[in-house]
N, C-alpha and C positions, 0 to 999 in steps of 0.2 A: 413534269410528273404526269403519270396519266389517271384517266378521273380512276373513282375512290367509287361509283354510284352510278352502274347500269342505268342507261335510259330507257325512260318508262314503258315506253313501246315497245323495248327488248322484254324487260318484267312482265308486261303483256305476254306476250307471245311466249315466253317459258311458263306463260301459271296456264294458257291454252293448252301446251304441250303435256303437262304434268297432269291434265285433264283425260290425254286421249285414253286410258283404258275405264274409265267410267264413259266414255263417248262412246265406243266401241260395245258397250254391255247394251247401248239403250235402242230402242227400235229405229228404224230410219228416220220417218218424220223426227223422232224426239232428239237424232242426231244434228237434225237441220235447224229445231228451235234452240240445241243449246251453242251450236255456230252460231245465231242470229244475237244469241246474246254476248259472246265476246266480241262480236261486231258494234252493240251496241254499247260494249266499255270502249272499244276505241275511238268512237267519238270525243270522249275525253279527257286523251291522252295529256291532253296541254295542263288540265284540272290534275292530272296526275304527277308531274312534273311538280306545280308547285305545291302539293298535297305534301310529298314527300312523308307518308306514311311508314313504319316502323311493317308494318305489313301490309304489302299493295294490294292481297284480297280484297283487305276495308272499300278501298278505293275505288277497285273493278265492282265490285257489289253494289256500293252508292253511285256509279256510274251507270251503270243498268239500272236499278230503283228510279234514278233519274230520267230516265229514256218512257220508264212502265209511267211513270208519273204524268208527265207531260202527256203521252197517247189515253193516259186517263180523263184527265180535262178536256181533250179534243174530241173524246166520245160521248163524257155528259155533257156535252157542250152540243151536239150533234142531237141526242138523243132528244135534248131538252127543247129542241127549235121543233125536231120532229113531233115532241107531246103535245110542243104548242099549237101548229098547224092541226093537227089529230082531235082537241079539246080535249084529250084524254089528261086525267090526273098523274101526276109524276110518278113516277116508278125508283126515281132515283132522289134520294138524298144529297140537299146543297154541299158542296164542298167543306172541309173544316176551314176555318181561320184561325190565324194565328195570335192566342189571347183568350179566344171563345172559352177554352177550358177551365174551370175550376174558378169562373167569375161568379159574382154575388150570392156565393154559398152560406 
């Protein structure tokens, strides 16, 4: 029998493809960041695979979010050693944790 369920990295590349005339509307540069962000779902393709979502948008979306995330930490993180060197007061707000919210109301 043959499979039943496109691989993920095909579903990639047709939700790219079903994209190109919103690609096509947007100025050059903004052409280049929204390549950069289907680039940055296919890092993970493999998370998508066992995601197995009813719609692979979710997927590609939380895999991008994921990518924005990560280079978020790396920049206050960056920022934060520069404040410290600087003695300048922080400009940036600690991270959330997970819990922090809606404790000892």
């Amino acid at each position: 029998m043959g499979r039943t369920v496109l691989p993920f990295s095909r579903v990639l590349e047709q939700e790219a493809q079903e994209w190109r005339k919103f690609r096509r509307g947007l100025r050059r540069e903004d052409q280049e960041f929204l390549d950069r962000l289907f680039e940055e779902a296919r890092l993970h393709v493999q998370a998508g695979v066992y995601a197995s979502r009813p719609w692979p948008f979710e997927t590609i979306l939380i895999s991008i979010l994921l990518e924005h995330e990560k280079a978020l930490v790396e920049l206050r993180s960056k920022l934060k050693i520069l404040e410290e060197q600087s003695g300048k007061p922080s400009l940036i707000s600690p991270p959330l944790r997970g819990g922090d919210e809606g404790e000892g109301g």
